[in-house]
N, C-alpha and C positions, 0 to 999 in steps of 0.2 A: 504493500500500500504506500502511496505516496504519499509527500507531507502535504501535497494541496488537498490531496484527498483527506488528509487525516483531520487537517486543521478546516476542510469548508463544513463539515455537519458543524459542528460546536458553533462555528463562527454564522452559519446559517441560521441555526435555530436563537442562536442570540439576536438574529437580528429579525426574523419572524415573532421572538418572542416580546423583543422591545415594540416594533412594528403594532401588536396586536393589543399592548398594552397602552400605548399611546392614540392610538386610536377612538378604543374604550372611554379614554380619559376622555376625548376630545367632544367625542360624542354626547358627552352630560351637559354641551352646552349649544354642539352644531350640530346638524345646519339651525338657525334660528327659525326657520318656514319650512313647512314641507315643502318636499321635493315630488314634482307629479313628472311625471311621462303618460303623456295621453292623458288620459282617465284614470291613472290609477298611481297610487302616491307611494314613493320606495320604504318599505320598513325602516323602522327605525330612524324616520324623519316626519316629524323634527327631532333634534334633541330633546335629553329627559327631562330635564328643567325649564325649557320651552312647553313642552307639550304639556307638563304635568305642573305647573307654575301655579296655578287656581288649588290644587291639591295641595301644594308645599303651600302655598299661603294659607288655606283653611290649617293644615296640621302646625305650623308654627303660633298659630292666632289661641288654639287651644292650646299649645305649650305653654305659651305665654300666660297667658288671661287664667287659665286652670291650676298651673303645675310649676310654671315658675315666680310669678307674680302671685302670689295668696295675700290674702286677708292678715296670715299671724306676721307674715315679712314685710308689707308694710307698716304693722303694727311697730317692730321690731326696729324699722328704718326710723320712723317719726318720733318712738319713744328712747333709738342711742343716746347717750349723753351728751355728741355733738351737735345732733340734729335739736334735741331740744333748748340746748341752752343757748344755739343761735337763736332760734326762735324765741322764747321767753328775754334774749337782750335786745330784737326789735322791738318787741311789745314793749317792753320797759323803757326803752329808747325813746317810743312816741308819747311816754307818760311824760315823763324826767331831762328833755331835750333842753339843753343849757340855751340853743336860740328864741329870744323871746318870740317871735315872727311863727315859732310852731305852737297855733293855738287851733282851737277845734274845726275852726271856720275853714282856716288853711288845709287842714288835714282832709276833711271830708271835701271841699273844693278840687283834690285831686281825685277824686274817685266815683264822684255825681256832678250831673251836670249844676248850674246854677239853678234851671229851672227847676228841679230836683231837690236840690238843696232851700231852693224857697218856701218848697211845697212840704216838706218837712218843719221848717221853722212853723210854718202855719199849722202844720194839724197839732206841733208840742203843743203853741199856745192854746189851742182849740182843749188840747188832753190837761193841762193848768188850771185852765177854767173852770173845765167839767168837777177837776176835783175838788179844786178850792169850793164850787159851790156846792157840791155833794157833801162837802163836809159842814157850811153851814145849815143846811137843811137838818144835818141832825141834832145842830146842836141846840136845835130850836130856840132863835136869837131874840123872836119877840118876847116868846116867856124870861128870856136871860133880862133881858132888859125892864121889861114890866117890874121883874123882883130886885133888880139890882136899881132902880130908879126909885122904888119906893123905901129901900133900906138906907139909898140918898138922901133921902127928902125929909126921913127921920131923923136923920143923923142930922141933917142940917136945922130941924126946926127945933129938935131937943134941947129943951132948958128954952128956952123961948115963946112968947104970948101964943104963936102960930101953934104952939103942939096941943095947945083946949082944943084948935079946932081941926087939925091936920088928924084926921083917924084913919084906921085900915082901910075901911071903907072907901072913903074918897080919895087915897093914896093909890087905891086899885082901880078907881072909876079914870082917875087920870094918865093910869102907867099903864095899863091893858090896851089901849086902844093907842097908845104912843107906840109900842113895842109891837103891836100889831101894823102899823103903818109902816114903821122901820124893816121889818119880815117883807113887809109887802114890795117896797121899793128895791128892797137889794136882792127879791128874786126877780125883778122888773129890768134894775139898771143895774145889779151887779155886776156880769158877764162884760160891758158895756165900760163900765169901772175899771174891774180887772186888766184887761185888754191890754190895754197903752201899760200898764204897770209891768207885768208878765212879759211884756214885748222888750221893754227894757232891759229885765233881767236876762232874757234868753240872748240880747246882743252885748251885755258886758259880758258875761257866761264865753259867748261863744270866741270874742274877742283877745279874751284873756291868756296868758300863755300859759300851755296846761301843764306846767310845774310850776305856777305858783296856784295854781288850782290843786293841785293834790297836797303842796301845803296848808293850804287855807281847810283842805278837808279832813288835815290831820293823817295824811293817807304817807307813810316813809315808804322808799324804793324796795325794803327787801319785804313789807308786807305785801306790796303788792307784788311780787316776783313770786311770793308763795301762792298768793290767789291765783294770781294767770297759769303758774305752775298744776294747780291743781284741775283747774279750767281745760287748761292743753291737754293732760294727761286723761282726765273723763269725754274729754271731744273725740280724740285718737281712739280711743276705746268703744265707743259706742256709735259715732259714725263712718270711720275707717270703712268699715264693708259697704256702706251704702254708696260710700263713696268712689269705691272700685269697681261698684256695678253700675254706677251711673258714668263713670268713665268708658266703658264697652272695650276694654284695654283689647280682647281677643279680636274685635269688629277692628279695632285702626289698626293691630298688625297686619292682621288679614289684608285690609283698602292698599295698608303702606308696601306689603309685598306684591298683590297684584298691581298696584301702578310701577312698581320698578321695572325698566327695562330690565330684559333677561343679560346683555351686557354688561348692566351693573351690577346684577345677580353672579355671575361669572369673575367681574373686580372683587368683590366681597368675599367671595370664595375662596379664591386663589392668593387673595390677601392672608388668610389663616391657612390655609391648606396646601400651599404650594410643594412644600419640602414634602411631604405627604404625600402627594400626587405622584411628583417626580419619582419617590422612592419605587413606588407601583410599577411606573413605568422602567425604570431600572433592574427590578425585581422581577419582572416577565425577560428581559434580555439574561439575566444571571441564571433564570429556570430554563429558558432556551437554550441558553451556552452548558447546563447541565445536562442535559436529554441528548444533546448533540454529544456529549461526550459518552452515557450512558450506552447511546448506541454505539459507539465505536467499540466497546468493551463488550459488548452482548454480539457482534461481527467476530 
């Protein structure tokens, strides 16, 4: 046997073997379109991940949204120690902001519009009034005043000629119907009263920079860090899931893999997978070059 002879199997099936493996490979991504002759379309075209691209995207969308992405790993991401203590020093940041300029108005000004923010100042005042006057109603102010006018008028006429003739009686015939008139007016014109009063407050309120507003409320940074702190931690907790399901994490993998070109499907790929590949393809030349030699020894 010769050496061309001896050396072309080995070197043959190495390169049938590479040949076969590289081809394999290529085909996971080409041709991009079937391929027809006539009427009838060559096997194995298009490639797999062309053809099968609606597939990988539905199976990746439930990897995701099911299997990789849960409920207890977001839980887990929001409540690290990093994650939350960034978040708990914005929040306290918007409380405690050394620039006077960050005051309520400013703040919600970046996140509604004016129209929005108007229409909120308006219903406060509206929800102000309601209560202020709901809580006179109970305090039943004509009676308060009927008995506190007439324990006035005692007081003032005692030890004096007026008290021969100042009795219960007419102490109550003059205060009952005074205390009823005062009832009747401030359910009349109270709202009306209040208004301009409550509209003021809510514009120094809102004007004011809201660290001297948390001192004025007696409110220190680390009390509030503990409230927010605890606030974060029962929000993560019990909205977390609602929150994942309203996201549709598996629905936008799924849209984001079917919109990708399969070309960029085939960059991503070969970005992780390269050496990987190649090895396949190397690995079919080295089983080639073995078989070719295999058979020389079975001759």
């Amino acid at each position: 046997m010769s050496i061309i002879s001896a050396v072309s199997g080995p070197v043959i099936g190495a390169v049938i073997g590479y040949g076969t493996n590289y081809i394999a490979v290529k085909m996971l991504f080409r041709p991009l379109k079937p391929v027809k002759i006539g009427s009838c379309t060559l096997p194995f075209t298009p490639g797999i991940f062309p053809k099968r691209k609606g597939q990988l995207a539905k199976a990746l969308g439930n990897a995701v949204g099911n299997n990789l992405l849960t409920t207890e790993d977001m839980e887990r991401m929001f409540l690290s120690e990093e994650m939350k203590e960034k978040a708990l020093s914005e929040i306290n940041a918007s409380f405690f902001s050394a620039d006077d300029s960050h005051t309520i108005k400013n703040v919600l000004s970046k996140h509604v519009s004016q129209e929005n923010y108007e229409g909120m100042k308006v219903r406060l005042e509206e929800i102000v009034c309601e209560k202020v006057m709901a809580g006179f109603s109970r305090v039943d102010i004509g009676t308060v005043i009927a008995k506190e006018g007439g324990r006035a008028i005692k007081e003032k006429t005692k030890g004096t000629m007026l008290a021969m003739f100042v009795n219960d009686d007419l102490i109550d015939s003059m205060a009952q119907p005074i205390g009823q008139q005062v009832e009747s007016y401030v359910r009349e014109k109270g709202p009306e009263m209040l208004r301009p009063i409550v509209r003021e407050g809510i514009e120094n309120v809102e004007n004011e920079p809201t660290r001297r507003l948390m001192e004025k409320a007696g409110l220190e940074e680390e009390l509030i860090r503990g409230i927010t702190g605890k606030a974060y931690t029962e929000f993560v907790h019990k909205k977390i899931g609602e929150m994942i399901k309203g996201f549709d994490i598996q629905g936008i993998v799924e849209r984001k893999v079917n919109d990708m070109e399969v070309l960029e499907i085939e960059k991503l790929v070969l970005s992780v997978m390269k050496n990987e590949l190649d090895a396949v393809v190397n690995l079919g030349a080295i089983i080639g070059f073995v078989i070719g030699l295999l058979n020389l020894l079975v001759k």
